[in-house]
PyMOL commands that place a pseudoatom at each C-alpha (Angstrom):
pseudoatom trace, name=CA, resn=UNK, resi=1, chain=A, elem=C, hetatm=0, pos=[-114.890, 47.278, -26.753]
pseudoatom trace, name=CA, resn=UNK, resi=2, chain=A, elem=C, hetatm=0, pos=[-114.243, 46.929, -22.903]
pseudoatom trace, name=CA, resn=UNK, resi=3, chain=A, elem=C, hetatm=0, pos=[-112.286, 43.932, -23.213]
pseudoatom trace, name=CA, resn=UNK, resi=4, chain=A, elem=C, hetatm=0, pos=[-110.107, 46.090, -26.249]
pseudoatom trace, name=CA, resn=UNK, resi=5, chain=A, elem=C, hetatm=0, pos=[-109.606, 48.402, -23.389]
pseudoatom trace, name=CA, resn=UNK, resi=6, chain=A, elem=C, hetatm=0, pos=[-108.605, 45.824, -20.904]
pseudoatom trace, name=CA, resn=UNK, resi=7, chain=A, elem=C, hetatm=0, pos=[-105.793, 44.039, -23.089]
pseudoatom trace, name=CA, resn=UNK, resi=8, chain=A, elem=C, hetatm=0, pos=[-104.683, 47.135, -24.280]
pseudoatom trace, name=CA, resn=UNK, resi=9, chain=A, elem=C, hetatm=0, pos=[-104.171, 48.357, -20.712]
pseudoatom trace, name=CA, resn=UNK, resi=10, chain=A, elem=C, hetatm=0, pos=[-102.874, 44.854, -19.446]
pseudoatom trace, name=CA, resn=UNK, resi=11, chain=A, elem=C, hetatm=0, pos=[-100.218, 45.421, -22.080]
pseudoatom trace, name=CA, resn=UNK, resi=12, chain=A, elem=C, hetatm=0, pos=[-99.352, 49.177, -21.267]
pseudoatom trace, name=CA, resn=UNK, resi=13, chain=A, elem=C, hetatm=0, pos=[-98.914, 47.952, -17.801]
pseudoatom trace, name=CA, resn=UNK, resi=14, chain=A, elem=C, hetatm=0, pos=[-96.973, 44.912, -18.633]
pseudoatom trace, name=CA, resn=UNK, resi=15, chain=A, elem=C, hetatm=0, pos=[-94.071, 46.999, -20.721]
pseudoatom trace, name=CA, resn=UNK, resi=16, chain=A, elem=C, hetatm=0, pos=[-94.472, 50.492, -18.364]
pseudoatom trace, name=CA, resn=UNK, resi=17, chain=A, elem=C, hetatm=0, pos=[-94.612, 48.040, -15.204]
pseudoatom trace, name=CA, resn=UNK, resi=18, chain=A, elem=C, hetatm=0, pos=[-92.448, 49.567, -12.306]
pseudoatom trace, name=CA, resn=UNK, resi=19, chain=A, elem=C, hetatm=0, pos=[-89.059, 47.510, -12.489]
pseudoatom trace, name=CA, resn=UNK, resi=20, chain=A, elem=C, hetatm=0, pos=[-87.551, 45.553, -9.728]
pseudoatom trace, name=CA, resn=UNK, resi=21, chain=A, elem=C, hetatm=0, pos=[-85.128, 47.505, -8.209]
pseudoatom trace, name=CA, resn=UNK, resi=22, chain=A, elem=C, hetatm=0, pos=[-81.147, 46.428, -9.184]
pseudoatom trace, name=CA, resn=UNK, resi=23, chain=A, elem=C, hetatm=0, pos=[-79.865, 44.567, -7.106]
pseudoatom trace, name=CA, resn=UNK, resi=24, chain=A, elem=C, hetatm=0, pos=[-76.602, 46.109, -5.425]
pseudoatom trace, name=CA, resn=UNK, resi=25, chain=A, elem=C, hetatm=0, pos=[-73.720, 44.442, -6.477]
pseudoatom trace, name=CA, resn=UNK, resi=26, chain=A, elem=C, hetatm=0, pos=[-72.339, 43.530, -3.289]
pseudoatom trace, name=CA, resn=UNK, resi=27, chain=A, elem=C, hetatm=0, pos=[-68.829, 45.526, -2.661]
pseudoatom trace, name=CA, resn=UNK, resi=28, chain=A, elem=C, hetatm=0, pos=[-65.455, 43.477, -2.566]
pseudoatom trace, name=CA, resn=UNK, resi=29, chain=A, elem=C, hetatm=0, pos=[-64.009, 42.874, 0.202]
pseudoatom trace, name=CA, resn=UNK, resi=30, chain=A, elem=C, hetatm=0, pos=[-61.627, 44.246, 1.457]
pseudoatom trace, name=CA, resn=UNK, resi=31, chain=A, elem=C, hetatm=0, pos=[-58.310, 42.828, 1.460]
pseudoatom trace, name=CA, resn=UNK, resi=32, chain=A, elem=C, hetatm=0, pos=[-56.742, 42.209, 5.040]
pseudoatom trace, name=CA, resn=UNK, resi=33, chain=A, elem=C, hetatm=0, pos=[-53.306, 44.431, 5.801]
pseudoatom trace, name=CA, resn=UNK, resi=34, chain=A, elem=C, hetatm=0, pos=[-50.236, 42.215, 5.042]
pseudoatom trace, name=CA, resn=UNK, resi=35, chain=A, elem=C, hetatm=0, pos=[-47.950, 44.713, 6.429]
pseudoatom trace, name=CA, resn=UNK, resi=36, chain=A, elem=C, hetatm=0, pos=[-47.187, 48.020, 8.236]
pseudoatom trace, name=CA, resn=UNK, resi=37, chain=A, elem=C, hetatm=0, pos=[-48.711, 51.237, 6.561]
pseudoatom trace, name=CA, resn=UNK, resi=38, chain=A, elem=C, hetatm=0, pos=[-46.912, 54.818, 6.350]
pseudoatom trace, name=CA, resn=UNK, resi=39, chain=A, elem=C, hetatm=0, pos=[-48.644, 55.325, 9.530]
pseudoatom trace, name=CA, resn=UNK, resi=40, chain=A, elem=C, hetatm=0, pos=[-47.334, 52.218, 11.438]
pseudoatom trace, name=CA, resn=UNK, resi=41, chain=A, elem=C, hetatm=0, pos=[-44.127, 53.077, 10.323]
pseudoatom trace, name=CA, resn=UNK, resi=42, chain=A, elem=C, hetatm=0, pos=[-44.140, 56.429, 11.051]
pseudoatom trace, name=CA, resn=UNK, resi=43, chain=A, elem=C, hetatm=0, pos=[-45.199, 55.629, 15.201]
pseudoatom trace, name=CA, resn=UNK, resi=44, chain=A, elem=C, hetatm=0, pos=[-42.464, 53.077, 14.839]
pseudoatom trace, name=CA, resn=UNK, resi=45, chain=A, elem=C, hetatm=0, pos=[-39.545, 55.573, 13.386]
pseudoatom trace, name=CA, resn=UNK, resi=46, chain=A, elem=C, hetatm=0, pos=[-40.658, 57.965, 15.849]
pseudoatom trace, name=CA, resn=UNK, resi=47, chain=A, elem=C, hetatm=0, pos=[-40.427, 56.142, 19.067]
pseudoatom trace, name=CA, resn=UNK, resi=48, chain=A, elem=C, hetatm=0, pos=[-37.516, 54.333, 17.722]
pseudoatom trace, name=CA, resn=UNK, resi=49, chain=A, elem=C, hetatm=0, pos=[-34.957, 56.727, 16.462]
pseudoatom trace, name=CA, resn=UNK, resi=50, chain=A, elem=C, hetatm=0, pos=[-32.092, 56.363, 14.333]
pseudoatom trace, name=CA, resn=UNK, resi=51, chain=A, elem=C, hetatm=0, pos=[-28.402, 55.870, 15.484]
pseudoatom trace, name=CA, resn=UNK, resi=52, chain=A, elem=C, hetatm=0, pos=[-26.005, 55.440, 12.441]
pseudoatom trace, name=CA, resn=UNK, resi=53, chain=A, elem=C, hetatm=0, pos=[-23.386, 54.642, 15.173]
pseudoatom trace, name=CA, resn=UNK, resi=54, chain=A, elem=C, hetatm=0, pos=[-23.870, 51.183, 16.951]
pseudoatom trace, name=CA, resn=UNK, resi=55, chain=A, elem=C, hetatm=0, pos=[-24.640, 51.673, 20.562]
pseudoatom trace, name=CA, resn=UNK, resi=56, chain=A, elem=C, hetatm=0, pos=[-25.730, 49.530, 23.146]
pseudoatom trace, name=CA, resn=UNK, resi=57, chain=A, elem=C, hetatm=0, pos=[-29.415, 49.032, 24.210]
pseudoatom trace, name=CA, resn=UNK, resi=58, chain=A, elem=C, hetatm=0, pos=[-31.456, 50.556, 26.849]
pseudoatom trace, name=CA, resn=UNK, resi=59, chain=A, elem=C, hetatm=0, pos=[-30.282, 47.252, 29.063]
pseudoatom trace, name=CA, resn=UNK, resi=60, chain=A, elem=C, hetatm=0, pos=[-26.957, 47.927, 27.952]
pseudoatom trace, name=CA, resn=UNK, resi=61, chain=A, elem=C, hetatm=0, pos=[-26.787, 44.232, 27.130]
pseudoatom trace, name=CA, resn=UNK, resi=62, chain=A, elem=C, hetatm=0, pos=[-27.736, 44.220, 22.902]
pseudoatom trace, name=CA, resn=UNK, resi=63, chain=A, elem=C, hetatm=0, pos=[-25.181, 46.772, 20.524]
pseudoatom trace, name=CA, resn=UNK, resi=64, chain=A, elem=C, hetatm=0, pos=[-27.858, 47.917, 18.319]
pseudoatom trace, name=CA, resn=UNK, resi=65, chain=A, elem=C, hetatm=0, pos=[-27.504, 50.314, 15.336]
pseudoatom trace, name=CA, resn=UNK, resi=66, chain=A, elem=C, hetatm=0, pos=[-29.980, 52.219, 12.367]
pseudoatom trace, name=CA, resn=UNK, resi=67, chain=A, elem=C, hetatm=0, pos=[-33.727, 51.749, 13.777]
pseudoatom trace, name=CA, resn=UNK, resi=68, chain=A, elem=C, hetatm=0, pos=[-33.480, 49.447, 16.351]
pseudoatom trace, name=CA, resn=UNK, resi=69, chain=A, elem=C, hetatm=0, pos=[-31.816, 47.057, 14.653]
pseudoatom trace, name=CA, resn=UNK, resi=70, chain=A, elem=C, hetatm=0, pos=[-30.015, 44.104, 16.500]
pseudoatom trace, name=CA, resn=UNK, resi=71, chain=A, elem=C, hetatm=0, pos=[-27.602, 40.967, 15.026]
pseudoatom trace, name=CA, resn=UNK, resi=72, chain=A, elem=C, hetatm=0, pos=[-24.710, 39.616, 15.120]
pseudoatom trace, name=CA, resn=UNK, resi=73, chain=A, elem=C, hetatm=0, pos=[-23.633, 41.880, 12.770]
pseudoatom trace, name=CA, resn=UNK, resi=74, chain=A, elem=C, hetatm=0, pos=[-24.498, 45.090, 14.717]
pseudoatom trace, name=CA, resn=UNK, resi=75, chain=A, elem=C, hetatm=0, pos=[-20.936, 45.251, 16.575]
pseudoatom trace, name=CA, resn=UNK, resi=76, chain=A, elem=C, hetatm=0, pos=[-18.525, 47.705, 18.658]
pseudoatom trace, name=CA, resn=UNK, resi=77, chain=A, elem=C, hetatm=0, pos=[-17.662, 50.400, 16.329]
pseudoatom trace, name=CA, resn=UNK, resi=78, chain=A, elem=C, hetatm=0, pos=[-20.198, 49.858, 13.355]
pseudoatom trace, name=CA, resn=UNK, resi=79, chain=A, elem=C, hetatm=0, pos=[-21.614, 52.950, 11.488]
pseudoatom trace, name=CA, resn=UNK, resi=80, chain=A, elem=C, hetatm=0, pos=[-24.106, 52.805, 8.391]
pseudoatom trace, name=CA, resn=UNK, resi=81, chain=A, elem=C, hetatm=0, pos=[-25.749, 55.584, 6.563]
pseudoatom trace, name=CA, resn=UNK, resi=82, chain=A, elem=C, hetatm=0, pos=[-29.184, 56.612, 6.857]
pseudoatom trace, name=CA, resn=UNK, resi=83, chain=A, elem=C, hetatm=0, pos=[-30.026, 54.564, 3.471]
pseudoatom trace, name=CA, resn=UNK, resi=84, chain=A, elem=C, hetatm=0, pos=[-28.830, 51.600, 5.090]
pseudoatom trace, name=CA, resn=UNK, resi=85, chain=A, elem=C, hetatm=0, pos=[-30.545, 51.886, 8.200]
pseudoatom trace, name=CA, resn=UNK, resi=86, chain=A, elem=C, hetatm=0, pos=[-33.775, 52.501, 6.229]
pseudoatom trace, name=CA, resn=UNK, resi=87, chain=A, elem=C, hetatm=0, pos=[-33.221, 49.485, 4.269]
pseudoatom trace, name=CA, resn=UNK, resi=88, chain=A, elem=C, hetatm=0, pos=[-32.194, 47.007, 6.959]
pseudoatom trace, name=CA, resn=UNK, resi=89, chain=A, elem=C, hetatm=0, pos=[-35.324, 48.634, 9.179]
pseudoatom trace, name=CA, resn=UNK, resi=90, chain=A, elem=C, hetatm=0, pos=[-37.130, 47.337, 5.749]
pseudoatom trace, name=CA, resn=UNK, resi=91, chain=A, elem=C, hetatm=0, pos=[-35.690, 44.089, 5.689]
pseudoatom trace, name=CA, resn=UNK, resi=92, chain=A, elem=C, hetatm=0, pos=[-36.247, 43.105, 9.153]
pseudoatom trace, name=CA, resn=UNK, resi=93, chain=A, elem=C, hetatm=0, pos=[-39.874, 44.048, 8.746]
pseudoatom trace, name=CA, resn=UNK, resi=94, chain=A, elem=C, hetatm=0, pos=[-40.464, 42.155, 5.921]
pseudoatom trace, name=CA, resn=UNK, resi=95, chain=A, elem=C, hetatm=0, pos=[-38.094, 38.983, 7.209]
pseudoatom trace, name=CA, resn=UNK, resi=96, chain=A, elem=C, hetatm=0, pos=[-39.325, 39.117, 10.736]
pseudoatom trace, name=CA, resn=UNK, resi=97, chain=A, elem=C, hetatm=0, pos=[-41.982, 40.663, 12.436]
pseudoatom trace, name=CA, resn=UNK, resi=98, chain=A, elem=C, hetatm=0, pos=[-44.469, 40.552, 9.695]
pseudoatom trace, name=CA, resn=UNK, resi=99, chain=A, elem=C, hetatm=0, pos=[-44.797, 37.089, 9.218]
pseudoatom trace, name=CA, resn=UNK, resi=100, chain=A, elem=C, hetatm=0, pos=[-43.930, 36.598, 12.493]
pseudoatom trace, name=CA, resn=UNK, resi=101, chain=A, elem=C, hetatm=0, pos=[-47.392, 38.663, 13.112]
pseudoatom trace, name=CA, resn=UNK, resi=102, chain=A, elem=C, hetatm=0, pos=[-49.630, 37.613, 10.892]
pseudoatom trace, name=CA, resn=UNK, resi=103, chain=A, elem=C, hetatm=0, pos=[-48.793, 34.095, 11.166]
pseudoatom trace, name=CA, resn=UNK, resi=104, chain=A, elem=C, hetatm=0, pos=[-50.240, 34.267, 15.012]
pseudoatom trace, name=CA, resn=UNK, resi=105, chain=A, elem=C, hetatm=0, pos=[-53.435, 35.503, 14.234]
pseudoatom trace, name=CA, resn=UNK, resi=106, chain=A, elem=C, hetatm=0, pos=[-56.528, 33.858, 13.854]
pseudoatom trace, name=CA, resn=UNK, resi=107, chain=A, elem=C, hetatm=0, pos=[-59.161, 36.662, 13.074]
pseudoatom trace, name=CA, resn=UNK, resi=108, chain=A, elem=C, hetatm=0, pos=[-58.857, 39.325, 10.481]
pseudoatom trace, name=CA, resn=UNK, resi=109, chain=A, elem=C, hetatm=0, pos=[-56.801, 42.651, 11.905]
pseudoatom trace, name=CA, resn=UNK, resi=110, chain=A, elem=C, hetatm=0, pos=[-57.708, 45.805, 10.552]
pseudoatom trace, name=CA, resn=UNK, resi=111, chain=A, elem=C, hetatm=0, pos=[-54.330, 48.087, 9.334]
pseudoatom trace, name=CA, resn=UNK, resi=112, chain=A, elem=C, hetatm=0, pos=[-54.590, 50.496, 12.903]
pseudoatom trace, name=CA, resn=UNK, resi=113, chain=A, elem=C, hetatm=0, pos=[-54.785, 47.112, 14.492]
pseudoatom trace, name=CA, resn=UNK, resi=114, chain=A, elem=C, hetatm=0, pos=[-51.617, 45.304, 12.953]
pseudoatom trace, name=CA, resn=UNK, resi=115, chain=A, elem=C, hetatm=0, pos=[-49.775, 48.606, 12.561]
pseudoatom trace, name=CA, resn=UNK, resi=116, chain=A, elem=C, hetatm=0, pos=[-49.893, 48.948, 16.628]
pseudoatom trace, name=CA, resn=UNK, resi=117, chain=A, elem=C, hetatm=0, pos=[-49.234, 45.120, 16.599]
pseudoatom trace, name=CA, resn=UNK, resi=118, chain=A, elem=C, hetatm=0, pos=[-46.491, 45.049, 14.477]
pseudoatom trace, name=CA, resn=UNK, resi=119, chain=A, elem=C, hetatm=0, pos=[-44.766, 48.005, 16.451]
pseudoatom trace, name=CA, resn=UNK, resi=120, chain=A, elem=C, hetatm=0, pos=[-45.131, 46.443, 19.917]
pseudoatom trace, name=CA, resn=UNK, resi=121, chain=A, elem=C, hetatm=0, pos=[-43.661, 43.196, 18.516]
pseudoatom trace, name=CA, resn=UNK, resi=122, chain=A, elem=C, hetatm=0, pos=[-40.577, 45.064, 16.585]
pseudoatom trace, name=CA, resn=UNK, resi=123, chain=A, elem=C, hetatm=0, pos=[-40.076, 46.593, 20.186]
pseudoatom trace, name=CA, resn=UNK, resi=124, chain=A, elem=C, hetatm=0, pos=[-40.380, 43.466, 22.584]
pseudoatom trace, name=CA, resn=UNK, resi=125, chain=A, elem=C, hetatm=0, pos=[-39.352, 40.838, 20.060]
pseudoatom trace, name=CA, resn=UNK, resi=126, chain=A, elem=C, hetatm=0, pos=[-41.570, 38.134, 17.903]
pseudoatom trace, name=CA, resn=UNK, resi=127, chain=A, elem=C, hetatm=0, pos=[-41.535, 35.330, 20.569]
pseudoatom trace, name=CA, resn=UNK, resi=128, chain=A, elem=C, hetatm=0, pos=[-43.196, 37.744, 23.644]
pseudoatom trace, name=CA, resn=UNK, resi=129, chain=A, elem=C, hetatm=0, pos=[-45.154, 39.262, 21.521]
pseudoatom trace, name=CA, resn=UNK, resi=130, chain=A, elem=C, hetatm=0, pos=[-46.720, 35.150, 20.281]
pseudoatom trace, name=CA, resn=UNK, resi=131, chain=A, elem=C, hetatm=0, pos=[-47.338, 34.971, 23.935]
pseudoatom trace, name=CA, resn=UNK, resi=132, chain=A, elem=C, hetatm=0, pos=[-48.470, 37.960, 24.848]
pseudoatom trace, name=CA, resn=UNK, resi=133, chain=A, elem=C, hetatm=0, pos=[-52.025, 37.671, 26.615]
pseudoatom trace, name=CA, resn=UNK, resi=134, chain=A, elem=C, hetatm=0, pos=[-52.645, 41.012, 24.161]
pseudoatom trace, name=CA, resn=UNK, resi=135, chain=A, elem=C, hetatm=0, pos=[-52.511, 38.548, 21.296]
pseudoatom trace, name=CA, resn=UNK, resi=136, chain=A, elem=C, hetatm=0, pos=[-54.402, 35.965, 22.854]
pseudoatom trace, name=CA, resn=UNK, resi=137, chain=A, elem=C, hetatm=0, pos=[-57.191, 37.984, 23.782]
pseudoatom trace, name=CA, resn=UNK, resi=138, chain=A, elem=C, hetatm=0, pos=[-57.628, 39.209, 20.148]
pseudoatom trace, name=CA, resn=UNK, resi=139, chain=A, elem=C, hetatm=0, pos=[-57.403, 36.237, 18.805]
pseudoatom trace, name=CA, resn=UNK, resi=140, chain=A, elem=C, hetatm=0, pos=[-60.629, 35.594, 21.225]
pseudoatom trace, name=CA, resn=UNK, resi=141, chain=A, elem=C, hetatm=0, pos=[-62.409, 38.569, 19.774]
pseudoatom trace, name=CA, resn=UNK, resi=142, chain=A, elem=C, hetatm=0, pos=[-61.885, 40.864, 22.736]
pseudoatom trace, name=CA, resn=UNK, resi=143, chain=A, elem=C, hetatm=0, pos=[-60.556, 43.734, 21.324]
pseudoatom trace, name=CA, resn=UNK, resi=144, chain=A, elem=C, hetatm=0, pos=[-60.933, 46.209, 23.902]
pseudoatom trace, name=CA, resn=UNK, resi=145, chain=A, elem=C, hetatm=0, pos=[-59.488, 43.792, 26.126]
pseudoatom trace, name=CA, resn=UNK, resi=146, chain=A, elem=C, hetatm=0, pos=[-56.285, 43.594, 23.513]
pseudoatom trace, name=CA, resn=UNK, resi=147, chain=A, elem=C, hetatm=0, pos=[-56.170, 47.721, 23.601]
pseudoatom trace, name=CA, resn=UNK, resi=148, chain=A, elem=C, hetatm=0, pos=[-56.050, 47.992, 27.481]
pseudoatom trace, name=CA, resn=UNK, resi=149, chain=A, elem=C, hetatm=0, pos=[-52.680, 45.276, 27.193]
pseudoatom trace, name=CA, resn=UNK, resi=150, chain=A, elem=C, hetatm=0, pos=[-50.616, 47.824, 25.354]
pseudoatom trace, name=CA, resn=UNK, resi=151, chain=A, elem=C, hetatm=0, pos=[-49.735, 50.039, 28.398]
pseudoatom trace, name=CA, resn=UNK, resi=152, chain=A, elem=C, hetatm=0, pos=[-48.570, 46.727, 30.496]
pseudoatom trace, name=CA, resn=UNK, resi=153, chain=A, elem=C, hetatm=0, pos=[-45.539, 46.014, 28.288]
pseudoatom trace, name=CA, resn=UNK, resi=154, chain=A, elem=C, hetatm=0, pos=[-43.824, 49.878, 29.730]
pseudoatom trace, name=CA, resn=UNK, resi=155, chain=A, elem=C, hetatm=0, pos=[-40.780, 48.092, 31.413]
pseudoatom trace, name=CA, resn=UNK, resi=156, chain=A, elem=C, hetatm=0, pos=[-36.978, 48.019, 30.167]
pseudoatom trace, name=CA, resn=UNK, resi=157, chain=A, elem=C, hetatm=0, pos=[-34.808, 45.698, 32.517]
pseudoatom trace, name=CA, resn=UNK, resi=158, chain=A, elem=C, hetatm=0, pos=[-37.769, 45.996, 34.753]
pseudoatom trace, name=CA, resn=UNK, resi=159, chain=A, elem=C, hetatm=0, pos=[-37.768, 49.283, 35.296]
pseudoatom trace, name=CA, resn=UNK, resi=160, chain=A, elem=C, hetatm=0, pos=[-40.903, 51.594, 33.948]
pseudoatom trace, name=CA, resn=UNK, resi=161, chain=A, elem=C, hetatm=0, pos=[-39.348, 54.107, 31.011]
pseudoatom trace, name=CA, resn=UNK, resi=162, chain=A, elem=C, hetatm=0, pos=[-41.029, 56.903, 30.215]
pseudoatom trace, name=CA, resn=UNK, resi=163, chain=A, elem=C, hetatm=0, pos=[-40.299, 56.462, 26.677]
pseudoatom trace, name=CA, resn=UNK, resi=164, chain=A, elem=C, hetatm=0, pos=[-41.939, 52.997, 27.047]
pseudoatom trace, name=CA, resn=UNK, resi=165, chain=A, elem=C, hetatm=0, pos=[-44.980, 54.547, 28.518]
pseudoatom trace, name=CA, resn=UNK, resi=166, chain=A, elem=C, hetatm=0, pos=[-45.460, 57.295, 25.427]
pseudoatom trace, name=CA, resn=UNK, resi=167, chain=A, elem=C, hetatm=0, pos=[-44.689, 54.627, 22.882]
pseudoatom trace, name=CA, resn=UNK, resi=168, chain=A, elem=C, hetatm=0, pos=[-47.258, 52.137, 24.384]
pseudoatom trace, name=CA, resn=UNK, resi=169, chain=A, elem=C, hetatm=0, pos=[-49.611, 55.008, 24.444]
pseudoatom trace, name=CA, resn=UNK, resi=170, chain=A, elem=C, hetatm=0, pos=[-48.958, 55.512, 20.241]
pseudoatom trace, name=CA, resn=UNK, resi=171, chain=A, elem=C, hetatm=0, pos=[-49.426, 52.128, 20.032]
pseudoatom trace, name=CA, resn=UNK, resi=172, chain=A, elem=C, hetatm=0, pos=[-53.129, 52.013, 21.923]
pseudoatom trace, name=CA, resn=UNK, resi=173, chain=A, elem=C, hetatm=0, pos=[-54.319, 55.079, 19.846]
pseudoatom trace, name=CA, resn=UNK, resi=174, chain=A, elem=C, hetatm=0, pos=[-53.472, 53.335, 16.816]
pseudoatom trace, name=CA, resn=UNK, resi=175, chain=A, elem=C, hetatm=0, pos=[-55.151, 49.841, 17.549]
pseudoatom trace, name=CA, resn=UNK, resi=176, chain=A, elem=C, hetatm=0, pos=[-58.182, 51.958, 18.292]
pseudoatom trace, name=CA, resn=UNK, resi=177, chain=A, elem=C, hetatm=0, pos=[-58.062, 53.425, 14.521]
pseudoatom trace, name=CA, resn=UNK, resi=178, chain=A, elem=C, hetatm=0, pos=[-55.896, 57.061, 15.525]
pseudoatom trace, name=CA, resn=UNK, resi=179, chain=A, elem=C, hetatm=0, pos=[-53.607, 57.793, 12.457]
pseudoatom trace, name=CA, resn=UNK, resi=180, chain=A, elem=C, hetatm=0, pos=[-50.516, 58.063, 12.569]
pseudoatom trace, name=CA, resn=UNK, resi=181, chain=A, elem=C, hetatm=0, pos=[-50.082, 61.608, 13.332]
pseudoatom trace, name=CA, resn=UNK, resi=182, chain=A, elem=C, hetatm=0, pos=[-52.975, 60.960, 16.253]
pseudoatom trace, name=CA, resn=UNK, resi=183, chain=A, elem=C, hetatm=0, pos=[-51.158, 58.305, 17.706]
pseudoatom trace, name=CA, resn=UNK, resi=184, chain=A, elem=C, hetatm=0, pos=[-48.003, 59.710, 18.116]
pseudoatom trace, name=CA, resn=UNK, resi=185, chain=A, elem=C, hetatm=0, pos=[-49.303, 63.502, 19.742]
pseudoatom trace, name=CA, resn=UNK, resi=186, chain=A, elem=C, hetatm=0, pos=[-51.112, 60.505, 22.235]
pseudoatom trace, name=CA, resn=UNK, resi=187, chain=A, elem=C, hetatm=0, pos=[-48.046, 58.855, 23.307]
pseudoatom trace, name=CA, resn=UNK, resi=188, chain=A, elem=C, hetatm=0, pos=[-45.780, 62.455, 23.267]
pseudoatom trace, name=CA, resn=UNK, resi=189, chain=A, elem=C, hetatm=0, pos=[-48.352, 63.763, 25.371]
pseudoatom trace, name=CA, resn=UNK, resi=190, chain=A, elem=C, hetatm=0, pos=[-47.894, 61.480, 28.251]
pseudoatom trace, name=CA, resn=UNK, resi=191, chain=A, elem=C, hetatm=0, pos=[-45.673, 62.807, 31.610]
for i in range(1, 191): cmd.bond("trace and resi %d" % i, "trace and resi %d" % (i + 1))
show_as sticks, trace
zoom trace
């Protein structure tokens, strides 16, 4: 009778056995940021603004028109509408500065990270941006080293601009994972 008992409890605890816990199935990854977000491009629309007339550049040496935009196109007397500066200030971004971005960078950027990247190059240009120590020292993992280069690029014809200063600012906030909306009540902040 016992050994009734025993495989009739051996097989109770074989089917009502405690199951192994499910594994987790392991979450996707995420995919990297292959261009600017609504945020990005609302620091760089804000710190940019819009001039339907062409006009020359803070240097007075580039006629630039719309969001920044430069060319050989962007001439003495040239006015767009706002549609058209929104869609060359699309354009360019796509054309330009983010592959020119993403094609420099050898370690995964988060979107805060390439939004603030993407804005600093769209204001100093692609090629000083590539040799920017900022980039190189992100590329080396030192990202706190990276965030403390965005207030050194404040000049305009080598002269500090305040503008400069509150836009680098933006910029810094966002690498460091501020929104949009943070980033920008950073940069306006600063006297």
């Amino acid at each position: 009778m016992q050994k009734l008992i025993d495989l009739f409890s051996g097989l109770l605890a074989l089917f009502f056995r405690p199951q192994k816990p499910e594994q987790a199935t392991p979450e996707p990854e995420k995919a990297s940021p292959t261009g600017m977000s609504p945020d990005g491009l609302a620091i760089l629309q804000y710190f940019e603004s819009c001039r339907l007339d062409a006009y020359w550049d803070a240097d007075g040496k580039v006629w630039t028109i719309g969001w920044g935009d430069t060319g050989p196109d962007v001439v003495e007397g040239l006015r767009i509408t706002q549609a058209e500066a929104d869609e060359r200030l699309k354009r360019r971004l796509a054309r330009e500065f983010v592959p020119g971005v993403l094609n420099v960078l050898t370690r995964p950027a988060n979107q805060a990270q390439l939004d603030a990247m993407m804005d600093l190059a769209y204001n100093i240009g692609v090629s000083a941006f590539q040799g920017s120590t900022l980039l190189r020292l992100f590329n080396a993992g030192d990202q706190a080293g990276a965030a403390e280069q965005f207030p050194r690029w404040n000049k305009s014809g080598g002269k500090v601009l305040l503008g400069l200063r509150r836009r680098r600012a933006a910029d810094r906030a966002r690498f460091l994972g501020a929104t949009g909306a943070e980033a920008i009540k950073t940069g306006a902040a600063i006297q």
